[in-house]
N, CA, C and O atoms as a CHARMM CRD file, in Angstrom:
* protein
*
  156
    1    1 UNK  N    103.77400 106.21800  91.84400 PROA 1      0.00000
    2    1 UNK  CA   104.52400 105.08400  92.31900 PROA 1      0.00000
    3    1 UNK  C    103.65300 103.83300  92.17300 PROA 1      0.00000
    4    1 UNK  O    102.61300 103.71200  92.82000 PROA 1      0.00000
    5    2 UNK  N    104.08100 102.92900  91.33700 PROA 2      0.00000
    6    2 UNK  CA   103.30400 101.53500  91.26800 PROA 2      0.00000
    7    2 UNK  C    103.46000 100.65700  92.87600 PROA 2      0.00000
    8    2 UNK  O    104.49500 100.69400  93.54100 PROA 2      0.00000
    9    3 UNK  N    102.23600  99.91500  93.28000 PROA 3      0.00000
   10    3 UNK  CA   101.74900  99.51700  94.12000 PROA 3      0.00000
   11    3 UNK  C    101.69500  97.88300  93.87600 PROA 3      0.00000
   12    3 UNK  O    101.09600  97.18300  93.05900 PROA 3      0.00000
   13    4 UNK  N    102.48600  97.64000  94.82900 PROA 4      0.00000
   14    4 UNK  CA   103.18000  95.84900  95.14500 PROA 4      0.00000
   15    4 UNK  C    101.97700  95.14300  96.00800 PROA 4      0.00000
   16    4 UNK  O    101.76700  95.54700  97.15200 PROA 4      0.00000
   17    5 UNK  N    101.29100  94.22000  95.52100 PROA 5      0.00000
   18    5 UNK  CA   100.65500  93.35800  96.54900 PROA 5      0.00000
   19    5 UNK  C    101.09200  91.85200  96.80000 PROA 5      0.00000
   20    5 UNK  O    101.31400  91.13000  95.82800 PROA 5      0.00000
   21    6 UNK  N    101.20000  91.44200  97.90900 PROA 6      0.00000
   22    6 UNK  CA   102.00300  90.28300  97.93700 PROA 6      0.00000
   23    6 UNK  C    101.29200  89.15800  98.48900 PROA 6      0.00000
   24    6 UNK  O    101.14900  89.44700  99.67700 PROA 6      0.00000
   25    7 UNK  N    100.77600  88.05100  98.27800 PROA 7      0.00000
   26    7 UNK  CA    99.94700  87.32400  99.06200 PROA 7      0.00000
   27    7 UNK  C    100.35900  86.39300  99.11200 PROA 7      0.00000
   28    7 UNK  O    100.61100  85.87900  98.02200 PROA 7      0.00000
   29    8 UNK  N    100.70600  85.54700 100.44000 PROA 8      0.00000
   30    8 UNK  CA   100.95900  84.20100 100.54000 PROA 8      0.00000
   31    8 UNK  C    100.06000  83.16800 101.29000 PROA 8      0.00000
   32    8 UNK  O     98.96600  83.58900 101.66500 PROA 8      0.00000
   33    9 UNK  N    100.39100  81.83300 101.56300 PROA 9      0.00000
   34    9 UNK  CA    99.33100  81.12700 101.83100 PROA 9      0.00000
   35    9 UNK  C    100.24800  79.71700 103.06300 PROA 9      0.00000
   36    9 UNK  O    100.86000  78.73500 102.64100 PROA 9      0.00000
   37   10 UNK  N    100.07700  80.03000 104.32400 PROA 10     0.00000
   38   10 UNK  CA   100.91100  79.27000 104.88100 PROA 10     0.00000
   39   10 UNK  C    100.20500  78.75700 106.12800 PROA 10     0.00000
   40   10 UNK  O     99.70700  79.68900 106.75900 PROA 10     0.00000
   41   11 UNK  N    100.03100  77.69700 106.61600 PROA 11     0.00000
   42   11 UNK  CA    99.41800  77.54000 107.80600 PROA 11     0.00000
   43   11 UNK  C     99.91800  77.75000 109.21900 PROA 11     0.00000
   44   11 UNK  O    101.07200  78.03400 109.53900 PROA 11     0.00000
   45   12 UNK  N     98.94700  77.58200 109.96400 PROA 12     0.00000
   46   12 UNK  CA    99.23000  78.81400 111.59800 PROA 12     0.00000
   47   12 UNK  C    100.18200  78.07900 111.80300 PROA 12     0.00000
   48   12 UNK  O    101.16700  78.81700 111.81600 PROA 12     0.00000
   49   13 UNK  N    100.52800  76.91100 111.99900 PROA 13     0.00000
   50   13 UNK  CA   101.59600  76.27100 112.28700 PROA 13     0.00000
   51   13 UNK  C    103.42400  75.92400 111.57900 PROA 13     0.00000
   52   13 UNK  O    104.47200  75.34700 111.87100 PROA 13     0.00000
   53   14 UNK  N    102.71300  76.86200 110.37800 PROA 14     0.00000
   54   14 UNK  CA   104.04200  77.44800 109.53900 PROA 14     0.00000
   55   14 UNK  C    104.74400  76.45300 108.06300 PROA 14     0.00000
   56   14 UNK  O    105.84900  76.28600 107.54600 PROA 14     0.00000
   57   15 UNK  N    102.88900  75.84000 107.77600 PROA 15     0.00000
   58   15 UNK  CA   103.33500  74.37700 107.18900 PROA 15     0.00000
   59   15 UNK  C    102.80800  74.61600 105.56100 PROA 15     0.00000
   60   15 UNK  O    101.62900  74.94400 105.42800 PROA 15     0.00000
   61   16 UNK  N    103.72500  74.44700 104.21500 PROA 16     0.00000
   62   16 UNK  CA   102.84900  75.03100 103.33700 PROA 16     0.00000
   63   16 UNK  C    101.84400  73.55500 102.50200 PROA 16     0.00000
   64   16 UNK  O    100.77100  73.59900 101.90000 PROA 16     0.00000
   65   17 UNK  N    102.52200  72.67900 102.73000 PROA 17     0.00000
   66   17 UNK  CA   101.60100  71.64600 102.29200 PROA 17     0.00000
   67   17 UNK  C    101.10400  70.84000 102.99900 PROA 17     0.00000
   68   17 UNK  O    101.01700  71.23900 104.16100 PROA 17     0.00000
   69   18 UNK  N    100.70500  69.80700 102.81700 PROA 18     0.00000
   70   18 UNK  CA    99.72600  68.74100 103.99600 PROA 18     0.00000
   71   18 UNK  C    100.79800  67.39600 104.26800 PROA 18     0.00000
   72   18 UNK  O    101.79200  67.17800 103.57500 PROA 18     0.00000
   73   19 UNK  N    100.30100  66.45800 105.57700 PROA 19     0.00000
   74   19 UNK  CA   101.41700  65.52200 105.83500 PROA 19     0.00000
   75   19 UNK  C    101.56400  64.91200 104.47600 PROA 19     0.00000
   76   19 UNK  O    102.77000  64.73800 104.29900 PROA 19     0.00000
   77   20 UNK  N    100.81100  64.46900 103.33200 PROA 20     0.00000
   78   20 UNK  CA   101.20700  63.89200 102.29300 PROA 20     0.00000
   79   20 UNK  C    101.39700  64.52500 100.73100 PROA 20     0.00000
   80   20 UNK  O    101.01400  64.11800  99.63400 PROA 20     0.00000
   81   21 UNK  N    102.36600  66.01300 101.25800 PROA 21     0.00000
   82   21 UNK  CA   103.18800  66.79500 100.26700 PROA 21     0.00000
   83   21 UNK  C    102.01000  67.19700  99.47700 PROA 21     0.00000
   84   21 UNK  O    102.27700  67.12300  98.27700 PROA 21     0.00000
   85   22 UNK  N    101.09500  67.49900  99.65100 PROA 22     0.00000
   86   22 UNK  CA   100.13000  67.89900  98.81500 PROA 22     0.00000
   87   22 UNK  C     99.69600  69.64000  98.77800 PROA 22     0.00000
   88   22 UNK  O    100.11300  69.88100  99.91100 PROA 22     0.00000
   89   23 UNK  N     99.27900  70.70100  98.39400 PROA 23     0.00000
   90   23 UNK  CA    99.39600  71.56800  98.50700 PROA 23     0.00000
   91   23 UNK  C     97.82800  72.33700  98.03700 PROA 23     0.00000
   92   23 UNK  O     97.53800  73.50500  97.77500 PROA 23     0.00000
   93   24 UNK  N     97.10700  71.18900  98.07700 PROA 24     0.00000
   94   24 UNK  CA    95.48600  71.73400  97.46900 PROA 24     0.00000
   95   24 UNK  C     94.84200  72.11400  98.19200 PROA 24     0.00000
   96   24 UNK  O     93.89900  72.81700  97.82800 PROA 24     0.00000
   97   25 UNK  N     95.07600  71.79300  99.72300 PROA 25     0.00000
   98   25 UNK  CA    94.02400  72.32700 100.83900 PROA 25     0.00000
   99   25 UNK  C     94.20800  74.06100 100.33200 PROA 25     0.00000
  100   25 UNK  O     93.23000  74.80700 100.36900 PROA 25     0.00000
  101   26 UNK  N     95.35800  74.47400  99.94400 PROA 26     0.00000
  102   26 UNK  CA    95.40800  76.17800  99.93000 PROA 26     0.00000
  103   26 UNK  C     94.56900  76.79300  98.83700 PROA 26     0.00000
  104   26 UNK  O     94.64100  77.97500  98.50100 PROA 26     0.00000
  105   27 UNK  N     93.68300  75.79100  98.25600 PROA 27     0.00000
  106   27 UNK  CA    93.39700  76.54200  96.31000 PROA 27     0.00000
  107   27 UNK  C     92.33800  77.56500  97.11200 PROA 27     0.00000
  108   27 UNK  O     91.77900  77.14200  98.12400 PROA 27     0.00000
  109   28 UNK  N     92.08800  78.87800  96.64700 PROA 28     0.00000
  110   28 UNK  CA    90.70200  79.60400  97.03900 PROA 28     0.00000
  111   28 UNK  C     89.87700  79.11900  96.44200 PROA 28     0.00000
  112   28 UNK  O     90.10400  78.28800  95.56300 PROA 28     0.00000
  113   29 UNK  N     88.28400  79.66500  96.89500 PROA 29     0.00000
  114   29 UNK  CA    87.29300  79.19600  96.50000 PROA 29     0.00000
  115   29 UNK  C     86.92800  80.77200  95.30300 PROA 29     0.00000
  116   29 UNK  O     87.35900  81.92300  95.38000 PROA 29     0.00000
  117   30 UNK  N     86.23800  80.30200  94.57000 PROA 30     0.00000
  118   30 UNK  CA    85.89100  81.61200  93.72200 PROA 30     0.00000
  119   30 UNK  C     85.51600  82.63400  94.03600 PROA 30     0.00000
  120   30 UNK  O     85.49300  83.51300  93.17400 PROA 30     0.00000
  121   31 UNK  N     84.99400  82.98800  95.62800 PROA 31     0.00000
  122   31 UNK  CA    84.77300  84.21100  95.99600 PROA 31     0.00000
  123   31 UNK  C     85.82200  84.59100  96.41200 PROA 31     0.00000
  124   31 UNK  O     86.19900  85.70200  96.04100 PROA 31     0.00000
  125   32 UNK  N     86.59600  83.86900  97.25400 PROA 32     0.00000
  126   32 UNK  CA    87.69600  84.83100  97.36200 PROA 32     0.00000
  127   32 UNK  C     88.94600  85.02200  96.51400 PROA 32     0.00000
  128   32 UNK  O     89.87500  85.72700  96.90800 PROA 32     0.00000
  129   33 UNK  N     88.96300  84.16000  94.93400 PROA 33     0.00000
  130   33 UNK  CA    90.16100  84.40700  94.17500 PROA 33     0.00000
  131   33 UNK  C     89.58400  85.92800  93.61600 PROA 33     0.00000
  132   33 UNK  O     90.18900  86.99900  93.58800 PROA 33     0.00000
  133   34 UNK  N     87.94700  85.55900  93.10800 PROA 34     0.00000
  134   34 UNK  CA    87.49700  87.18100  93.00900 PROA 34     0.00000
  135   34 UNK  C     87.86600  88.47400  94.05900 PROA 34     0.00000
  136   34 UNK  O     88.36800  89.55400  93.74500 PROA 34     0.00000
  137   35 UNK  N     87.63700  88.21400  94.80400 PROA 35     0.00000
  138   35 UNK  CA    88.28300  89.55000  95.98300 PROA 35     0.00000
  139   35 UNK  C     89.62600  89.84700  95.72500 PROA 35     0.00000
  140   35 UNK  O     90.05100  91.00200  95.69500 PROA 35     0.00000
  141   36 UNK  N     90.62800  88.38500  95.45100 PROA 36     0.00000
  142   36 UNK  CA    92.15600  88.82800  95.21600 PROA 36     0.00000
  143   36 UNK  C     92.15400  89.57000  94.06800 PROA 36     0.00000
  144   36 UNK  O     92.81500  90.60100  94.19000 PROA 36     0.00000
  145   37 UNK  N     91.67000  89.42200  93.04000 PROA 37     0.00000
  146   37 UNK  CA    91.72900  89.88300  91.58700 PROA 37     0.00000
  147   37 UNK  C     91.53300  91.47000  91.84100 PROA 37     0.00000
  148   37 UNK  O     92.35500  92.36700  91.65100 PROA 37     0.00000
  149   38 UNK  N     90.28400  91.55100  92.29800 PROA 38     0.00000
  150   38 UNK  CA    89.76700  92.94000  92.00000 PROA 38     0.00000
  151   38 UNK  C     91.15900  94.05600  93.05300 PROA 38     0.00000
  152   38 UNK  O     91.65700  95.10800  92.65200 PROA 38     0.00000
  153   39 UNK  N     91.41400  93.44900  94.21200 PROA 39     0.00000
  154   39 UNK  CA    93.08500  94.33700  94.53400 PROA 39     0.00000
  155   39 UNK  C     93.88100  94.97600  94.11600 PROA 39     0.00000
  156   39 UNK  O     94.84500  95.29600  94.81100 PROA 39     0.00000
């Protein structure tokens, strides 16, 4: 059976971009896009 991983990126307060529609605070840093990859 193939294996689904799903990752999203939303803040505690349920907000996905910043007050000025921007959405870069979420980019990972290279250690952890590496950790997502290897999943």
């Amino acid at each position: 059976m193939a294996r689904l991983l799903y990752q999203g990126i939303i803040s505690l307060d349920g907000y996905l971009n910043d007050a000025g529609g921007r959405f870069d605070w979420a980019a990972p840093d290279d250690e952890v896009f590496a950790f997502t990859i290897e999943q």
